[in-house]
VODREN-227757 format. One record per atom (N, C-alpha, C, O): residue number from 1; residue in three letters; x, y, z. Coordinates in steps of 0.2 Angstrom, whole numbers. Example, Ala and Ser with C-alpha at 12.3 -4.5 7.8 and 13.67 -1.06 7.14 Angstrom:
[site 1 "ALA" [66 -28 39]] [site 1 "ALA" [62 -22 39]] [site 1 "ALA" [66 -16 39]] [site 1 "ALA" [71 -17 42]] [site 2 "SER" [64 -11 35]] [site 2 "SER" [68 -5 36]] [site 2 "SER" [64 0 39]] [site 2 "SER" [67 6 40]] 
This chain:
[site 1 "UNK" [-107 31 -398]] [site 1 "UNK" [-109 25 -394]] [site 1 "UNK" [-108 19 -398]] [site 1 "UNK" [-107 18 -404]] [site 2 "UNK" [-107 15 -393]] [site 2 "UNK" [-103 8 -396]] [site 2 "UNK" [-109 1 -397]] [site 2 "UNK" [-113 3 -392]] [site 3 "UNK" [-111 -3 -398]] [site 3 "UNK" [-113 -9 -396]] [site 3 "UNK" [-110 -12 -392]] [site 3 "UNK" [-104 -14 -393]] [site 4 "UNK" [-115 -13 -388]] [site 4 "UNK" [-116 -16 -381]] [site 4 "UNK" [-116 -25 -380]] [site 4 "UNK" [-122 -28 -381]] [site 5 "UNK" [-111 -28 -378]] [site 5 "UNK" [-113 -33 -377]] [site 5 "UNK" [-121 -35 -374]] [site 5 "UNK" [-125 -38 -377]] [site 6 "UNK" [-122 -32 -367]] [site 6 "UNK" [-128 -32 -364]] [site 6 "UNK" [-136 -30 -370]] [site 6 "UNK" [-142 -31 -369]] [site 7 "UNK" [-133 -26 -374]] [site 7 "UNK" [-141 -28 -377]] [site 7 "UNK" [-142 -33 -382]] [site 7 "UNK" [-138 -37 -385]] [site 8 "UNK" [-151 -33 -381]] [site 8 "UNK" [-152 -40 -385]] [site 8 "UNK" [-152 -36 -392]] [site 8 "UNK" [-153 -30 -393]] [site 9 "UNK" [-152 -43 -396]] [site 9 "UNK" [-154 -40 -402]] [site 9 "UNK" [-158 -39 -407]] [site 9 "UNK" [-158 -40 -413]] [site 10 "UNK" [-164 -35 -403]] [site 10 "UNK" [-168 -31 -405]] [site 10 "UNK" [-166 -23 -404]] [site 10 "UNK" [-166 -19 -408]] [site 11 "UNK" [-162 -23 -397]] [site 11 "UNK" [-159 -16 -395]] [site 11 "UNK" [-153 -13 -403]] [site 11 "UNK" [-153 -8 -407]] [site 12 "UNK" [-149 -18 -402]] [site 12 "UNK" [-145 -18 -405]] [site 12 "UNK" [-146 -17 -413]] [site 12 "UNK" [-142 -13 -416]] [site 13 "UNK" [-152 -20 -416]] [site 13 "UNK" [-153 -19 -422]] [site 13 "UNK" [-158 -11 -423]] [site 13 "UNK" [-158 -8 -429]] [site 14 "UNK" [-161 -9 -418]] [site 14 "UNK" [-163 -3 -415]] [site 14 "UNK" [-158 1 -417]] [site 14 "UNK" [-158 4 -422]] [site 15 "UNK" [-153 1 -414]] [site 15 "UNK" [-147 6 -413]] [site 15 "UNK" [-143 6 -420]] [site 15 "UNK" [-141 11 -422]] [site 16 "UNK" [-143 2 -424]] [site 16 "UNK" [-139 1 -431]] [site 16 "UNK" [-144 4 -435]] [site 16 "UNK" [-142 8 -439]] [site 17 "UNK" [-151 3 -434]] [site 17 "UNK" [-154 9 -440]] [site 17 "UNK" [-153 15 -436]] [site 17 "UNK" [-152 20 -440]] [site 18 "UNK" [-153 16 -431]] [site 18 "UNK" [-154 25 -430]] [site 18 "UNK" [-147 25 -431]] [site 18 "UNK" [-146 29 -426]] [site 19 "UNK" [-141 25 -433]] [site 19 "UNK" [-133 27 -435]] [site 19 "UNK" [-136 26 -441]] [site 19 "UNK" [-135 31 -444]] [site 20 "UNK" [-138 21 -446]] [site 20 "UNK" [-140 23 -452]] [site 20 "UNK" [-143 29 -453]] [site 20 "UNK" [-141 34 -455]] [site 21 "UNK" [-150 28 -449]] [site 21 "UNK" [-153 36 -452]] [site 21 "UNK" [-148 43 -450]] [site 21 "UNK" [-149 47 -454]] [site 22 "UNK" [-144 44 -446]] [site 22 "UNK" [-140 48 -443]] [site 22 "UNK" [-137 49 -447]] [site 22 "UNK" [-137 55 -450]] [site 23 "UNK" [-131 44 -451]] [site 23 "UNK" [-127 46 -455]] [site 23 "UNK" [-132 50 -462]] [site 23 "UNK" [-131 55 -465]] [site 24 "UNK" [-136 46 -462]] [site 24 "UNK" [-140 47 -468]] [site 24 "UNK" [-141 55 -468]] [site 24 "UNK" [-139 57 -474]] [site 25 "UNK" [-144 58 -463]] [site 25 "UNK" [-145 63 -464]] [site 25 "UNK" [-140 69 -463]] [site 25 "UNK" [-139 74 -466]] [site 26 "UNK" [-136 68 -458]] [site 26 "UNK" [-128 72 -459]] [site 26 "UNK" [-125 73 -465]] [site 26 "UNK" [-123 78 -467]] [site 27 "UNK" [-126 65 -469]] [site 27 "UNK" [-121 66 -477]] [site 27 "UNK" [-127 69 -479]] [site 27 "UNK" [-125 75 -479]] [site 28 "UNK" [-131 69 -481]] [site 28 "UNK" [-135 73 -485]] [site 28 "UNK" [-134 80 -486]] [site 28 "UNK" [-134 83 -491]] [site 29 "UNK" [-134 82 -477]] [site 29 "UNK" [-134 89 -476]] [site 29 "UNK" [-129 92 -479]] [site 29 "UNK" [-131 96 -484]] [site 30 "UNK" [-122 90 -477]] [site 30 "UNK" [-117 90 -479]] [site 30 "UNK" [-114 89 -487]] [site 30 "UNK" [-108 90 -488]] [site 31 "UNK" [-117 88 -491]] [site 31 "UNK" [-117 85 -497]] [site 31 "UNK" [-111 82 -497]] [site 31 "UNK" [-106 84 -501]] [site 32 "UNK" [-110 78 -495]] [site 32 "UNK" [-106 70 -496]] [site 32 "UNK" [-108 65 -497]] [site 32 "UNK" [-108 60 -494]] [site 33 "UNK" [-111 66 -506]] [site 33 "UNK" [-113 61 -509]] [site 33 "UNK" [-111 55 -509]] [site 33 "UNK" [-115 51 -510]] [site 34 "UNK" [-102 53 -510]] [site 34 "UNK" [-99 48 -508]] [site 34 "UNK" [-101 44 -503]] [site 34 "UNK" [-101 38 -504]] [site 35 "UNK" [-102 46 -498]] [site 35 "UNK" [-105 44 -492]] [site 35 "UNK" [-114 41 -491]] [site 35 "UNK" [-117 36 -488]] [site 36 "UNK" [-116 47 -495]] [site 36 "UNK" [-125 46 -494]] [site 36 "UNK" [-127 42 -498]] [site 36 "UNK" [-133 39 -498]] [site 37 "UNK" [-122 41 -503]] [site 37 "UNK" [-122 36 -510]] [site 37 "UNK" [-123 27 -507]] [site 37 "UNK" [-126 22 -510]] [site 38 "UNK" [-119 27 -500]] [site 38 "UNK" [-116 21 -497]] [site 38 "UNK" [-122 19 -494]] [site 38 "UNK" [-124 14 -496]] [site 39 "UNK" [-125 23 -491]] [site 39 "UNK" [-132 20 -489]] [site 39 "UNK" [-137 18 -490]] [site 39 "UNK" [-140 14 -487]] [site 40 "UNK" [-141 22 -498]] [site 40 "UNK" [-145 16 -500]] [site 40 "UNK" [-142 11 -505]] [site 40 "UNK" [-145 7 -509]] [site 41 "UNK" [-133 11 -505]] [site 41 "UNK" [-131 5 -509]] [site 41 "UNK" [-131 -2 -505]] [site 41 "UNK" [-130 -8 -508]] [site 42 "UNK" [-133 0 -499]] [site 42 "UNK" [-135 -9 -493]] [site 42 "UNK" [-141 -9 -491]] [site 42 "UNK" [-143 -14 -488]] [site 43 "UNK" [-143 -4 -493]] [site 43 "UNK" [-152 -4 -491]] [site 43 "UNK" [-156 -12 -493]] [site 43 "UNK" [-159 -12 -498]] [site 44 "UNK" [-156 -17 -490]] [site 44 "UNK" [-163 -23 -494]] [site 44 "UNK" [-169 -21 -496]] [site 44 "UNK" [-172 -25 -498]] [site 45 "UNK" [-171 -16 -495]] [site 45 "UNK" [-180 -15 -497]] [site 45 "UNK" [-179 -10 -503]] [site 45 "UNK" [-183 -9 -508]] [site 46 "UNK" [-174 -6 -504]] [site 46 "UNK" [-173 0 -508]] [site 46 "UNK" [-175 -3 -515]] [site 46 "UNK" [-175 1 -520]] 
């Protein structure tokens, strides 16, 4: 699923963390550490 001109950007910022947690938890599954490494390396609260 793509972003959506038509959402506002509360949807929008909605939809970017749940593709973060999604990847998050696929590479982890997968041990694709390169990958899983990438996500909390852009985290701001981490």
């Amino acid at each position: 699923m793509k972003l959506s001109p038509q959402m506002t950007p509360e949807v929008a910022q909605q939809f970017k963390i749940r593709q973060l947690v999604e990847n998050w938890a696929v590479w982890r599954d997968a041990g694709l550490r390169d990958k899983f490494r990438t996500v909390s390396a852009g985290c701001a609260v981490c």
